[in-house]
LOMARZA-784326 format. One record per residue (C-alpha): residue number from 1; residue in one letter; chain; y negated, x, z. Coordinates in steps of 0.1 Angstrom, whole numbers, padded with zeros to 4 digits. Last residue first. Layout:
BEGIN
pavo | titor | nuvex | north | east | up
NUM | a | A | Y | X | Z
...
//
This chain:
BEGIN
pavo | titor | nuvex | north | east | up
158 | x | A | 0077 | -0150 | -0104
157 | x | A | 0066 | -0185 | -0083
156 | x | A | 0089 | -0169 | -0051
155 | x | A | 0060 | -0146 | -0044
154 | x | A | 0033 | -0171 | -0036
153 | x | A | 0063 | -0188 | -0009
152 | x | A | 0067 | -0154 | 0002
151 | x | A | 0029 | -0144 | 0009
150 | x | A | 0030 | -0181 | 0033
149 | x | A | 0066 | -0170 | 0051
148 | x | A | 0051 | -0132 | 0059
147 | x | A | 0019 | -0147 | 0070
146 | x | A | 0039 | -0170 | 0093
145 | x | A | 0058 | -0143 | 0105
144 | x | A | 0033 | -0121 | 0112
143 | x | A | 0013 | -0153 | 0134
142 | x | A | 0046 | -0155 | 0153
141 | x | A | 0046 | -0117 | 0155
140 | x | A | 0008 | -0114 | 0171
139 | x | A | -0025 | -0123 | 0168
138 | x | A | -0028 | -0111 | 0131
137 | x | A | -0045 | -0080 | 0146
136 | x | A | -0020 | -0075 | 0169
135 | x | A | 0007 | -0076 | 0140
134 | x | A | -0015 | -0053 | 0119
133 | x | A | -0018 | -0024 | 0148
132 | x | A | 0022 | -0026 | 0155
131 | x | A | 0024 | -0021 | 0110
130 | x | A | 0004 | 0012 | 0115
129 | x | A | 0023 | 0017 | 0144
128 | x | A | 0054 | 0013 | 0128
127 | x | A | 0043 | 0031 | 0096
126 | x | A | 0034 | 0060 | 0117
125 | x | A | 0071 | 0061 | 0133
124 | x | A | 0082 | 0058 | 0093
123 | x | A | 0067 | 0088 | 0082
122 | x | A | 0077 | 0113 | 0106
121 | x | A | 0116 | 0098 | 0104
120 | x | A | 0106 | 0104 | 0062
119 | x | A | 0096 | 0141 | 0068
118 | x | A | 0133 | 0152 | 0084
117 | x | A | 0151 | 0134 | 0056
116 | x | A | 0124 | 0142 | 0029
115 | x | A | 0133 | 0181 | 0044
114 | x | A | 0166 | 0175 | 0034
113 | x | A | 0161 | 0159 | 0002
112 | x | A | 0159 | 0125 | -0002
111 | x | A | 0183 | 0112 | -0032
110 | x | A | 0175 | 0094 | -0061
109 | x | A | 0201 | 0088 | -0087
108 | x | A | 0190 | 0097 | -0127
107 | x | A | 0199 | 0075 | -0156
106 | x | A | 0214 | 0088 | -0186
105 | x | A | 0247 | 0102 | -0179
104 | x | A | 0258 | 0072 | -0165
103 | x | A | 0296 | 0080 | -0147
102 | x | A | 0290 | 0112 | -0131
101 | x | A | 0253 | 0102 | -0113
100 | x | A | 0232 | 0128 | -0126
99 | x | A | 0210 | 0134 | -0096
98 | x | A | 0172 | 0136 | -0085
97 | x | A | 0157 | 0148 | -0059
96 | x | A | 0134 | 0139 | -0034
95 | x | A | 0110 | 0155 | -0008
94 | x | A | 0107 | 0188 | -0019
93 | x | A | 0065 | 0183 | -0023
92 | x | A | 0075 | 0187 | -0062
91 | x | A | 0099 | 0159 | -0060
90 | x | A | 0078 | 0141 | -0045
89 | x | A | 0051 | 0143 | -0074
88 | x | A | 0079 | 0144 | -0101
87 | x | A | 0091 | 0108 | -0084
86 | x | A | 0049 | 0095 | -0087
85 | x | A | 0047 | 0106 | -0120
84 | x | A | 0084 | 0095 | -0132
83 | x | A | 0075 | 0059 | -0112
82 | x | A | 0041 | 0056 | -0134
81 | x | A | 0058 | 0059 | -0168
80 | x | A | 0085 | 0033 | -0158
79 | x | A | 0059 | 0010 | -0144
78 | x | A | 0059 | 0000 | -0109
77 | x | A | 0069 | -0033 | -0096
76 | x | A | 0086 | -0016 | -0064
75 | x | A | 0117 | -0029 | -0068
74 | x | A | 0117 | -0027 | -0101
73 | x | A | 0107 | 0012 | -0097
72 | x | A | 0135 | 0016 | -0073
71 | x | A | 0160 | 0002 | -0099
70 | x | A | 0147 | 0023 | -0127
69 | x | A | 0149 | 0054 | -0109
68 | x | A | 0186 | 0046 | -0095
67 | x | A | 0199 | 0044 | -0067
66 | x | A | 0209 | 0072 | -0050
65 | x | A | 0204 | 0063 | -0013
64 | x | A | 0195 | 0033 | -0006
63 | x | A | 0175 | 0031 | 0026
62 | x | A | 0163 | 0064 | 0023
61 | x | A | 0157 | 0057 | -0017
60 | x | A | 0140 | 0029 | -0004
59 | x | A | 0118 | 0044 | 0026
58 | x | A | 0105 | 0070 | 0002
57 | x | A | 0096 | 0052 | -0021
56 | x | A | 0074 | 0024 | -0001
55 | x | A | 0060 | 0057 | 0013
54 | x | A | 0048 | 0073 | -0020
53 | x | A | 0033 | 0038 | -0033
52 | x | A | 0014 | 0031 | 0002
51 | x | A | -0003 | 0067 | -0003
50 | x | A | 0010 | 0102 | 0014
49 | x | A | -0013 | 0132 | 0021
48 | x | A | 0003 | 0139 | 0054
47 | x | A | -0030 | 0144 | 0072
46 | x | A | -0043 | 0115 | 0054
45 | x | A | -0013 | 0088 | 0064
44 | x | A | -0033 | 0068 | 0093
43 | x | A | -0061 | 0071 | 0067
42 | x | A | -0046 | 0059 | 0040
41 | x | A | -0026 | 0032 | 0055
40 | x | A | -0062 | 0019 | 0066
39 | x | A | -0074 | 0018 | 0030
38 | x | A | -0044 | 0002 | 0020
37 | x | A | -0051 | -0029 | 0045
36 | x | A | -0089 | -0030 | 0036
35 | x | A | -0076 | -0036 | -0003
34 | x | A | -0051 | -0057 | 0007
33 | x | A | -0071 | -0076 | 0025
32 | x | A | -0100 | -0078 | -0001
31 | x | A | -0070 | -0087 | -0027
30 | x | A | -0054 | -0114 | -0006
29 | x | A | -0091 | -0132 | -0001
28 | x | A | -0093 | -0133 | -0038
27 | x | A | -0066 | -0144 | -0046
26 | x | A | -0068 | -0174 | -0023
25 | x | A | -0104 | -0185 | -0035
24 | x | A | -0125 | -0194 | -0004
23 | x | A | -0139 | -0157 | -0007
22 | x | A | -0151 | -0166 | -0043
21 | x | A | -0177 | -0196 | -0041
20 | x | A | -0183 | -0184 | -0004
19 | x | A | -0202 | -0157 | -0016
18 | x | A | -0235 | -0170 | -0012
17 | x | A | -0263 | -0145 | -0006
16 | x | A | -0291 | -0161 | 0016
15 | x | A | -0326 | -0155 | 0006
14 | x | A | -0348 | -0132 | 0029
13 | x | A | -0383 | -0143 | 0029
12 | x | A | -0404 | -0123 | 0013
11 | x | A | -0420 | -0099 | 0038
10 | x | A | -0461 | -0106 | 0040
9 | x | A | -0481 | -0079 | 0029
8 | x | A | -0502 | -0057 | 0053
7 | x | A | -0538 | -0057 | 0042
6 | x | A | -0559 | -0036 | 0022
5 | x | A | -0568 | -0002 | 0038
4 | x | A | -0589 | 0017 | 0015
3 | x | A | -0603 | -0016 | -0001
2 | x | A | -0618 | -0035 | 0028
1 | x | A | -0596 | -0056 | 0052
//
């Protein structure tokens, strides 16, 4: 080849990225499918604007019905701070509200408004196909359950 026009180079040979030294580490692998798993939620959710935190709420205080803040927010593992933001955010949307329970005067009982009665019943037929979509791709409910009884035996360690 002359000057003007030298000749082709040769592609380097493509090296092979290793990332088996951290996705055969357990916590890793639970964070990546959590991470996929929330993103999904997301977008099954989008057109009602609601993240895993705000639904997980939702279906407690519907399920127990003024509790308190604090207890919710246990349940949850969320922060004080970060439960008031996400509460005043519902509460804003008129999903929930909150309630002077007559014997504490300083703790406030959560209660789904009306229209977080009628919007929660939305909710949770999305979560069950969400959760219908996960179980198929697990390879069914005995596989569910298995993954269920594996994440519970990491959980019982706290």
């Amino acid at each position: 080849m002359d000057e003007q026009h030298p000749a082709p180079r040769a592609k380097p040979a493509r090296r092979r990225f290793h990332t088996d030294v951290v996705t055969d580490i357990v916590g890793y692998r639970l964070r990546r499918a959590q991470i996929q798993v929330f993103q999904q939620f997301i977008a099954r959710f989008a057109t009602h604007d609601l993240r895993p935190a705000d639904y997980s709420t939702l279906a407690l205080i519907e399920a127990n019905p003024g509790s308190k803040q604090i207890e919710i927010a246990r349940a949850l593992g969320i922060k004080r701070a970060n439960f008031v933001a996400l509460i005043n955010g519902l509460e804003s949307r008129g999903l929930v509200e909150r309630r002077q329970p007559a014997n504490d005067r300083r703790s406030q009982a959560l209660y789904l408004t009306p229209h977080g009665i009628e919007q929660i019943a939305v909710f949770n037929k999305v979560q069950a196909d969400f959760e219908a979509h996960c179980i198929e791709r697990l390879g069914g409910p005995a596989a569910r359950d298995q993954l269920m009884e594996l994440l519970g035996r990491l959980l019982d360690e706290e």
